[in-house]
FIMAR-534006 format. One record per residue (C-alpha): residue number from 1; residue in one letter; chain; x, y, z. Coordinates in steps of 0.25 Angstrom, whole numbers, plus 5000, padded with zeros to 4 digits. Each point is the difference from the previous one (the first is absolute). Layout:
{NUM, "A", "A", {X, Y, Z}}
...
END
This chain:
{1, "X", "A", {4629, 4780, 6128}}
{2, "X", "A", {5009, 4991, 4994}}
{3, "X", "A", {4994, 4988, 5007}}
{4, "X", "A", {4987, 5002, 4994}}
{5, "X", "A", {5006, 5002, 4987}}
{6, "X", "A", {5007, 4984, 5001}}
{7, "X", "A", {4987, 4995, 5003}}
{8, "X", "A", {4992, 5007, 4988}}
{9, "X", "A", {5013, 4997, 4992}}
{10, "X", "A", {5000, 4984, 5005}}
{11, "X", "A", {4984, 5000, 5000}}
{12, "X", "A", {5002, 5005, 4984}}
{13, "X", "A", {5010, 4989, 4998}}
{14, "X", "A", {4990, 4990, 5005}}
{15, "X", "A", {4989, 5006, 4993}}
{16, "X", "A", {5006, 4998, 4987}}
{17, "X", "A", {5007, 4987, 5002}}
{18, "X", "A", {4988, 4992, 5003}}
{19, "X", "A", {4994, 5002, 4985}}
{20, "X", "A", {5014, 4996, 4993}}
{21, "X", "A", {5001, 4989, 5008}}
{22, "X", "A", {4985, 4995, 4996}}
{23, "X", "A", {5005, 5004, 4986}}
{24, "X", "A", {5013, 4992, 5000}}
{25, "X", "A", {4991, 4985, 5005}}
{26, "X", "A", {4987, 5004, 4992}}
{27, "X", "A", {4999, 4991, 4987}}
{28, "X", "A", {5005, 5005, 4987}}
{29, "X", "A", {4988, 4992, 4992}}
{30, "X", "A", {5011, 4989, 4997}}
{31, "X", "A", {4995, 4986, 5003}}
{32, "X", "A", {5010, 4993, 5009}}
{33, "X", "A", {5011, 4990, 4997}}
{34, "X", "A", {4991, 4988, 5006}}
{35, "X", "A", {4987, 5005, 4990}}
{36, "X", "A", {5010, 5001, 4988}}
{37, "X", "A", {5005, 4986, 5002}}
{38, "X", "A", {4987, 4994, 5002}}
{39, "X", "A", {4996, 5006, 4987}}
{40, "X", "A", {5008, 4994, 4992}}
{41, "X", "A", {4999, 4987, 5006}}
{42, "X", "A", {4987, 5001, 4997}}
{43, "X", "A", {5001, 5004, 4985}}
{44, "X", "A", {5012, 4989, 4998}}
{45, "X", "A", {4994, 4989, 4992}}
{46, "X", "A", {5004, 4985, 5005}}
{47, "X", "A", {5008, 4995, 4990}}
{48, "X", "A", {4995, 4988, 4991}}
{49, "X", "A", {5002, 4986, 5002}}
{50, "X", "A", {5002, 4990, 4987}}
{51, "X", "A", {4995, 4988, 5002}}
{52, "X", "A", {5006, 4991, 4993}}
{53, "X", "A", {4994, 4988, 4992}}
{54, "X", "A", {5000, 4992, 4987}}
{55, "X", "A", {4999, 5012, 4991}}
{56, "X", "A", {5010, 5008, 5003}}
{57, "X", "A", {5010, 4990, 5009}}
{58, "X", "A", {5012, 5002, 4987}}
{59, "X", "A", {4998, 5016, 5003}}
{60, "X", "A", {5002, 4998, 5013}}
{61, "X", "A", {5012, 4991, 4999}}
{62, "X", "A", {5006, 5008, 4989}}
{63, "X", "A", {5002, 5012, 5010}}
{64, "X", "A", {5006, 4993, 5010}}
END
């Protein structure tokens, strides 16, 4: 008698580990860290490039 309660006890066990486990690696809806980083780099504007010429060469010069 005892044995067969171990295995209904051990087959319950199973039973209910298999969906928590499923649960715990199931995705949360969060995007992943790699998504999130590509994202933004994405969304990051270049930064602009003065081109410096006649007109505006004593700007320039004054903020170095």
């Amino acid at each position: 008698m005892t044995g067969k309660f171990w295995l209904a006890f051990i087959a319950l066990l199973v039973g209910v580990s298999f969906p928590v486990s499923g649960m715990a690696q199931s995705d949360g809806g969060e995007p992943s860290l790699g998504d999130l980083a590509r994202s933004f780099r994405k969304t990051k504007a270049a930064p602009e490039h003065t081109v410096i010429d006649n007109d505006n060469l004593h700007k320039v010069m004054d903020e170095v």
